[in-house]
N, C-alpha and C positions, 0 to 999 in steps of 0.2 A: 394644420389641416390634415397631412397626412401623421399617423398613430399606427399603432398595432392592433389599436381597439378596431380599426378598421378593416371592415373585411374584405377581403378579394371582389367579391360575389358585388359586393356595393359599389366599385367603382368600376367595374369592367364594361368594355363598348364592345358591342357584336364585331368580331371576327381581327380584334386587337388583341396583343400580348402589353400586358404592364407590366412595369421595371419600376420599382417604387424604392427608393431610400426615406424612409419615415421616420419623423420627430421621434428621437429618442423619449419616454415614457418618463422617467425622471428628472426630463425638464420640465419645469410648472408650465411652462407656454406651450400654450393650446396648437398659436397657428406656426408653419413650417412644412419641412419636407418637399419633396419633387417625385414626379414620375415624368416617363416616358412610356407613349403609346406606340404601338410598332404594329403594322399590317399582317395579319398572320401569315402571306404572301412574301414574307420576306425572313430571312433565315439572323436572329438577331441572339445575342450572349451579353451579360451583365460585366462588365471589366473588373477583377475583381481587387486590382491591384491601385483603384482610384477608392478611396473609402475616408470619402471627407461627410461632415457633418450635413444633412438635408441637399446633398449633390449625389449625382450618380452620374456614371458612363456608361454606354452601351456601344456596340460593334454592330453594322449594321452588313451583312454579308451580299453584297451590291459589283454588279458586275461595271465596268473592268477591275474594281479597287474596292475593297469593303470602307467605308465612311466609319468614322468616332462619333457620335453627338454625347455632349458634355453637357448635362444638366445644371446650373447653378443656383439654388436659393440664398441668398447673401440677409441672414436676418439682421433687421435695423439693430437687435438689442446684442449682436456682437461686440466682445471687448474689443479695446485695439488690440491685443495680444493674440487672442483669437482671428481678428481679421487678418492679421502678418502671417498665421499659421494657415490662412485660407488660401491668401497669392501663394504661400510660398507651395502649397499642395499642387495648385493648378499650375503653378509656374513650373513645377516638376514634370508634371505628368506630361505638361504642352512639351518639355523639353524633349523626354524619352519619347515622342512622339512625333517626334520632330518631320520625318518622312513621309506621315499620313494622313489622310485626309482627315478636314475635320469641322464639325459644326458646335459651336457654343452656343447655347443659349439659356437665358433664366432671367429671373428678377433679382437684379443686384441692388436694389435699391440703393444708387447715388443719386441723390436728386442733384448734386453742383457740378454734377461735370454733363459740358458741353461736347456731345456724342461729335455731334454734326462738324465742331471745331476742334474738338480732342484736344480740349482745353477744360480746364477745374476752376469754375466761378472763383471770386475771392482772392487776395494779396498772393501773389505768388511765392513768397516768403513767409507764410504764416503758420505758427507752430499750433494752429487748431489740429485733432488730432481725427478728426472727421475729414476735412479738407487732406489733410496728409492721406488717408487711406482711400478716398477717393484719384488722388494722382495717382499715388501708387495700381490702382487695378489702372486706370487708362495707361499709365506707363505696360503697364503684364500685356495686355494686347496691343498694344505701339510697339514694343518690344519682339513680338512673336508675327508682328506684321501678317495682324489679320485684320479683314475686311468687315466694316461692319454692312448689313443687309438691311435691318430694320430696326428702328426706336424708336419700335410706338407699338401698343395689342393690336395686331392686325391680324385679318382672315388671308392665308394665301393657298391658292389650288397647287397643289403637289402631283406635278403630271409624269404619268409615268405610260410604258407602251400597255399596263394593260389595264390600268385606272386610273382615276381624279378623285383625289379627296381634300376636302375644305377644314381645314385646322387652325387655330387659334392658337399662336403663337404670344409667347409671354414678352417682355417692354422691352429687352434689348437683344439683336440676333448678332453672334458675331460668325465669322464664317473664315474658314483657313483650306485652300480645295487646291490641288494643281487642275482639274478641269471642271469643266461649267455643271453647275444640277441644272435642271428644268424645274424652273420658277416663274409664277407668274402670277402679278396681285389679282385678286379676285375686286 
């Protein structure tokens, strides 16, 4: 989805800054990549030291504590070798992170694992290597003792003291905060 063929101008919303990590060109596959949109109302920087494949981080500079939101696209046509090299980026980064606030979210595409029970469909001994890399990401957040928010494309209002905006939020939210955002499903 996101490319370099694609230009600014094309996907930009009135009065957003975009943060875009884009499908490297030299992969045959069309679709991939992530952005994050940020209110221009709000003072946000690209992390430059997260630089995993169609993921990005941003800092979002938020009184009393600036917030992390961690973008994740997890493509289905990852090797296993490549998905070990993906926990192990984000298991880094959540480490050195350890202190700070922080929002996850993206399409990780595991269809067997059970969000809601933080459990992985299927023999719990099974050396499928699909099943294996899905435990493993529900182990990464069971591990980092975050919160999940939402598992499902939902619209939620994001309310703040001096707007409401309705955003669309991708299939799984995970959420790591020492104190409360204001959220509320729309």
């Amino acid at each position: 989805m996101f490319n370099n063929k694609i230009l600014e101008a094309e996907i930009l919303i009135k009065n957003y800054k975009v943060f875009r990590a884009d499908r490297d060109e030299k992969n045959d596959q069309s679709l991939g990549g992530s952005c994050i949109y940020v209110h221009n109302s709000i003072t946000a920087c690209q992390i430059s030291n997260f630089s995993v494949r169609d993921c990005l981080a941003v800092q979002l500079e938020l009184s009393p504590a600036p917030i992390i939101v961690l973008c994740v696209y997890r493509s289905t046509s990852l090797t296993y070798e490549e998905n070990l090299e993906l926990i192990k980026s984000i298991n880094d980064f959540m480490s050195k992170s350890v202190n700070k606030e922080m929002f996850i979210c993206g399409d990780f595409n595991l269809p067997d694992v059970r969000w809601d029970a933080c459990s992985v469909s299927g023999p719990p001994d099974s050396t499928d290597k699909t099943l294996i890399v899905q435990r493993m990401f529900l182990d990464l957040f069971v591990t980092h003792n975050l919160t999940l928010l939402l598992n499902d494309q939902s619209k939620i209002k994001i309310c703040s003291s001096v707007n409401e905006e309705v955003v669309t939020l991708p299939s799984v939210i995970y959420l790591k905060v020492k104190r409360p955002l204001l959220m509320k499903e729309n």
